[in-house]
FIKOLZA-1660 file (N, C-alpha, C; in steps of 0.1 Angstrom, whole numbers, plus 5000, padded with zeros to 4 digits):
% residues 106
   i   px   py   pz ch aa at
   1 9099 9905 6960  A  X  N
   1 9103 9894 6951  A  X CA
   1 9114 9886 6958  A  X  C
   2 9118 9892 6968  A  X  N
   2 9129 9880 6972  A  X CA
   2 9127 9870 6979  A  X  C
   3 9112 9867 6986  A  X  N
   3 9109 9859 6994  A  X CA
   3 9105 9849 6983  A  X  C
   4 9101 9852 6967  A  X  N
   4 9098 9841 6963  A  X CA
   4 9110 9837 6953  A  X  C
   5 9118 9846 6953  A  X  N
   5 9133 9839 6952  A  X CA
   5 9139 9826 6960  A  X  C
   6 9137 9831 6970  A  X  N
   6 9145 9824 6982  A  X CA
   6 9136 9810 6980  A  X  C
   7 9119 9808 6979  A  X  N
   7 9107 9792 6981  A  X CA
   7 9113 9788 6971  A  X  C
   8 9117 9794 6959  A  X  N
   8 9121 9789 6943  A  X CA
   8 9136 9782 6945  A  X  C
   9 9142 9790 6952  A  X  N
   9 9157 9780 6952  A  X CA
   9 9156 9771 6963  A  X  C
  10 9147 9773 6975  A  X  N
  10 9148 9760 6984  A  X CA
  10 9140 9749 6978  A  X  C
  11 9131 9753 6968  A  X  N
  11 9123 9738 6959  A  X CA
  11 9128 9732 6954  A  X  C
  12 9141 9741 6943  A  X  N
  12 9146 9739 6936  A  X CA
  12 9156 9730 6942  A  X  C
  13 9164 9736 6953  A  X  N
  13 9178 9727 6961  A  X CA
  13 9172 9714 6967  A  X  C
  14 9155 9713 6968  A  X  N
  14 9149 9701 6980  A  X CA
  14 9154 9690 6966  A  X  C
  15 9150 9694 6956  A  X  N
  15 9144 9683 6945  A  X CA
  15 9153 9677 6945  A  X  C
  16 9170 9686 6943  A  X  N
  16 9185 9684 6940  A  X CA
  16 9187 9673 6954  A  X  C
  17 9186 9676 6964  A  X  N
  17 9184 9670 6972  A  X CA
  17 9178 9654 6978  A  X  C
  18 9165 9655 6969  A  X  N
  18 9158 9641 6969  A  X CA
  18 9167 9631 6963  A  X  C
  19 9168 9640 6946  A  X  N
  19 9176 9629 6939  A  X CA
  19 9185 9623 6941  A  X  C
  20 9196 9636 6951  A  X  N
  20 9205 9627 6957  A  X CA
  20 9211 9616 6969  A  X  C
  21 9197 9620 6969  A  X  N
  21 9197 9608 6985  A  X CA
  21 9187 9595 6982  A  X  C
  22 9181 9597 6976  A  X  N
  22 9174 9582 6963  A  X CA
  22 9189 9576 6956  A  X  C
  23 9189 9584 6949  A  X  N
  23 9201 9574 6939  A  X CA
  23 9212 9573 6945  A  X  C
  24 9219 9577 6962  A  X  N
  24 9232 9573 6965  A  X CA
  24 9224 9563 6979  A  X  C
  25 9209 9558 6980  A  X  N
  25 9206 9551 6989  A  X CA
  25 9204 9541 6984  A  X  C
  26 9199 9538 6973  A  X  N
  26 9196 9528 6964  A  X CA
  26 9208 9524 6959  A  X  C
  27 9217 9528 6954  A  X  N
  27 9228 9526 6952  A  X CA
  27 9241 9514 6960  A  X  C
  28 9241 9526 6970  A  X  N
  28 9246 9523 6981  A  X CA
  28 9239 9505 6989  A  X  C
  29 9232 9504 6984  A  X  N
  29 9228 9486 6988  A  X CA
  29 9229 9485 6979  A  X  C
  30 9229 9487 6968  A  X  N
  30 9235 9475 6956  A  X CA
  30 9250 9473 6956  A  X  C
  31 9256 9478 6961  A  X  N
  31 9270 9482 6960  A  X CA
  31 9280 9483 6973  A  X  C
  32 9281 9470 6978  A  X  N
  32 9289 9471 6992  A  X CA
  32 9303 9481 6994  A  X  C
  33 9312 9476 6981  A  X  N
  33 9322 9491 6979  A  X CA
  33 9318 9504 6982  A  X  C
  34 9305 9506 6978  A  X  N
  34 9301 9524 6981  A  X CA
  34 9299 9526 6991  A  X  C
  35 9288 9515 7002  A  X  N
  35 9287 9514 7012  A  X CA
  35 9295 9519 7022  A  X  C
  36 9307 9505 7020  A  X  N
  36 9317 9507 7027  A  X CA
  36 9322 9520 7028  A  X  C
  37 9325 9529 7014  A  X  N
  37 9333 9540 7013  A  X CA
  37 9326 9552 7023  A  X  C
  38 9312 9554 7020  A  X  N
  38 9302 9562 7027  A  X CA
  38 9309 9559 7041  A  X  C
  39 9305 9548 7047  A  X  N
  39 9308 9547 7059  A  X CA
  39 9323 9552 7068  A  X  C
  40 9333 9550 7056  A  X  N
  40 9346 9550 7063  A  X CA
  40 9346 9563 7063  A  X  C
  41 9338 9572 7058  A  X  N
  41 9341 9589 7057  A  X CA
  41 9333 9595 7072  A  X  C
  42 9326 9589 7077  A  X  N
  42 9316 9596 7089  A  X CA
  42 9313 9590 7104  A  X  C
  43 9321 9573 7093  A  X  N
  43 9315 9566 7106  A  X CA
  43 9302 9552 7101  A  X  C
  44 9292 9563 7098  A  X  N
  44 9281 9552 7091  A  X CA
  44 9276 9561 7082  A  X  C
  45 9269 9550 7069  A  X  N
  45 9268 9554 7057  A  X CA
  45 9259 9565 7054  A  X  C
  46 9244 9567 7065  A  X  N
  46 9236 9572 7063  A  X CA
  46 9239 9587 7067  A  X  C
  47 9249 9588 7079  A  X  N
  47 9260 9601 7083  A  X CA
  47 9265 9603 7069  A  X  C
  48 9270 9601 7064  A  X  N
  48 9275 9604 7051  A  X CA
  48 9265 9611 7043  A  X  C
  49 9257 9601 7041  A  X  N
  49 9247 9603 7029  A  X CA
  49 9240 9621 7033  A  X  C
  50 9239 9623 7050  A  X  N
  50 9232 9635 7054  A  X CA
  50 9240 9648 7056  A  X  C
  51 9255 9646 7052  A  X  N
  51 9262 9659 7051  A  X CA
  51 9261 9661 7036  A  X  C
  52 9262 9650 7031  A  X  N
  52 9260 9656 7016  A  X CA
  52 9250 9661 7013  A  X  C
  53 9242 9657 7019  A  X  N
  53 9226 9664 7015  A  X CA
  53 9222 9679 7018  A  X  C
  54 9229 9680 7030  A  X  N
  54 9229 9695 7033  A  X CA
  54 9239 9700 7027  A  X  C
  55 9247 9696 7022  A  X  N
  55 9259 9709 7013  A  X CA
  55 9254 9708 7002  A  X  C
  56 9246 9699 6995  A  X  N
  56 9236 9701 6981  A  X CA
  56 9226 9713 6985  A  X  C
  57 9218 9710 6993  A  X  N
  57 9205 9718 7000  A  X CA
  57 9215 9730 6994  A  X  C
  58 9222 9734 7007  A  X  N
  58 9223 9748 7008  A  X CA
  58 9231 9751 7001  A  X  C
  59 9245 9745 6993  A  X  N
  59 9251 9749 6975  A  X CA
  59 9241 9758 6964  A  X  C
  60 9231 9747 6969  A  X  N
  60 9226 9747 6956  A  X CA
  60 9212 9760 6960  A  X  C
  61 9204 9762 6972  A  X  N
  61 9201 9771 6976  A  X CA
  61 9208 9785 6974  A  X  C
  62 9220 9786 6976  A  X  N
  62 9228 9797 6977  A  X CA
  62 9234 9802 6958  A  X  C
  63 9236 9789 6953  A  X  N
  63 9235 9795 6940  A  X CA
  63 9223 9801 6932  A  X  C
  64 9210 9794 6932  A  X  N
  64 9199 9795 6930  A  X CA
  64 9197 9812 6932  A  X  C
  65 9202 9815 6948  A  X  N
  65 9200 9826 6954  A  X CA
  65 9208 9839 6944  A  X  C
  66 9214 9834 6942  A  X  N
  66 9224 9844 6935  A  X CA
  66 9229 9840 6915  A  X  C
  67 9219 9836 6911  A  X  N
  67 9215 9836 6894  A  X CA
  67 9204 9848 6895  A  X  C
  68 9206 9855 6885  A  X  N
  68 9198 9866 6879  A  X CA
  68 9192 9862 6872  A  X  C
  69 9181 9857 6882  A  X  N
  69 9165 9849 6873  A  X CA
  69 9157 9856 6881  A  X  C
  70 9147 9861 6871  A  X  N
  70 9133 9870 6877  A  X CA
  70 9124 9860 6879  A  X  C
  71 9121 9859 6894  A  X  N
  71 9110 9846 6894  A  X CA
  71 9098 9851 6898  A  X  C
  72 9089 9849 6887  A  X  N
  72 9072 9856 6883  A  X CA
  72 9066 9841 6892  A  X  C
  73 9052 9842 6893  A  X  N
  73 9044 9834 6901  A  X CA
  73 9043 9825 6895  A  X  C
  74 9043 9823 6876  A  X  N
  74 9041 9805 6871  A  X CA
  74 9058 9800 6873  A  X  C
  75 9065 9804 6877  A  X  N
  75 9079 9799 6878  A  X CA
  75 9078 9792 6892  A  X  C
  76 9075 9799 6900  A  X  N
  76 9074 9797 6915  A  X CA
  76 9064 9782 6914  A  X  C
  77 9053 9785 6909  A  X  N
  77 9045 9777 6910  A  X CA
  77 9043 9761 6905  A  X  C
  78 9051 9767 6892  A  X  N
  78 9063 9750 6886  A  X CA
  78 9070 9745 6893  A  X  C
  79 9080 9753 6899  A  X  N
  79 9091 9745 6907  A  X CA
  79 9083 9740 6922  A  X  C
  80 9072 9741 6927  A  X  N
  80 9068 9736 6941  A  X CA
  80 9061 9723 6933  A  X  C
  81 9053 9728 6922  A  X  N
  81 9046 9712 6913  A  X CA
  81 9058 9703 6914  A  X  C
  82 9070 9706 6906  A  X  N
  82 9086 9696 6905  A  X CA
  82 9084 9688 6922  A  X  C
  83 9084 9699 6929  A  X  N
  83 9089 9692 6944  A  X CA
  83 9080 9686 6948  A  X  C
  84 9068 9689 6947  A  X  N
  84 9056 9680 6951  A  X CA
  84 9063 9665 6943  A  X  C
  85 9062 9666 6931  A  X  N
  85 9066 9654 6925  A  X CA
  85 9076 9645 6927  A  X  C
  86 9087 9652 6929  A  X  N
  86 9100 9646 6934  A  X CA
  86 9098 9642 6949  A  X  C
  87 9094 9649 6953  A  X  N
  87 9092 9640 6970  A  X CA
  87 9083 9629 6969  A  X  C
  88 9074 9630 6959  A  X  N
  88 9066 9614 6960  A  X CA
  88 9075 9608 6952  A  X  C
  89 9084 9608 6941  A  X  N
  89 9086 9598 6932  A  X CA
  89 9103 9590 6943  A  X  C
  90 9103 9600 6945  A  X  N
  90 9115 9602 6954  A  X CA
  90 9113 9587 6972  A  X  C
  91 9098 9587 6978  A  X  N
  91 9095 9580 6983  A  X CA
  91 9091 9571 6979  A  X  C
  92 9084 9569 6968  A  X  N
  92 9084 9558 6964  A  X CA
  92 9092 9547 6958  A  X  C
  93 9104 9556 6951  A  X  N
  93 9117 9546 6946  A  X CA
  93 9121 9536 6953  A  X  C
  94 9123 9548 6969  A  X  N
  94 9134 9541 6979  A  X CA
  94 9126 9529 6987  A  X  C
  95 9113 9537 6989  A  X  N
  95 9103 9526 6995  A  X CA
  95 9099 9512 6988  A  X  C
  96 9101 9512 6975  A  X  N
  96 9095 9506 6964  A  X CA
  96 9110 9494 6963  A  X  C
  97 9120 9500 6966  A  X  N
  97 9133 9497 6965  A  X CA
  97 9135 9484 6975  A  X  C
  98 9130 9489 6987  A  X  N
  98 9131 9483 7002  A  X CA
  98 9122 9472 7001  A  X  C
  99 9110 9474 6996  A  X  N
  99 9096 9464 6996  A  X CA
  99 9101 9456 6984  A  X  C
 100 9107 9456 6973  A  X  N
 100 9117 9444 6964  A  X CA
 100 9125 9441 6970  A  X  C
 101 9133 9444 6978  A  X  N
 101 9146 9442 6984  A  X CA
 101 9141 9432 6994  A  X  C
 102 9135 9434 7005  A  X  N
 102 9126 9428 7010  A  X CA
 102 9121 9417 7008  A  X  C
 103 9116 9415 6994  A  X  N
 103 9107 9401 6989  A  X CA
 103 9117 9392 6977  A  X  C
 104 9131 9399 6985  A  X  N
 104 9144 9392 6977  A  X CA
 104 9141 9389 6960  A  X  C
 105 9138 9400 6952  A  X  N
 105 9131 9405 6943  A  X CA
 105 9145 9411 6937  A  X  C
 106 9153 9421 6945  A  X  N
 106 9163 9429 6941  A  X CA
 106 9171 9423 6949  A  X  C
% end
């Protein structure tokens, strides 16, 4: 059981993960102040945006890991459906974002 502990909290941390790099990228062009801020912390914004991402990933991996939740096969099997999901809705925001942005739309 702990190997599907472990797929369940890394699905779980990817999703955590999507969302947060969608809503602080989208963001972050709408918003030259955030921009800027991202940037003054790493250098450039997208450096920024990818440390945070990995201290969500693996935070949130490592709590996941350590909650006393029994994960049976429809639990497992929900949270990879979520991530399937979230990685598409997740490319398409940002993509969808770019392609308005793009056609000076946004």
């Amino acid at each position: 059981m702990k190997k599907e502990k472990l797929i369940y909290a890394s699905a779980i941390a990817s999703v955590l993960s999507i969302v947060f790099v969608a809503i602080l990228t989208i963001w972050a062009d709408l918003n030259a102040p955030l921009k800027d801020y991202l940037k003054s912390l790493s250098g450039h914004h997208w450096v920024t945006k990818s440390y945070g991402t990995i201290l969500i990933y693996f935070g949130a991996v490592l709590l996941f890991l350590i909650l006393p939740k029994k994960i049976g096969e429809k639990t497992l099997k929900r949270s990879l459906i979520w991530l399937f999901f979230f990685v598409f809705a997740g490319t398409l925001s940002v993509s969808g974002f770019y392609v308005l942005h793009f056609l000076k739309v946004l």
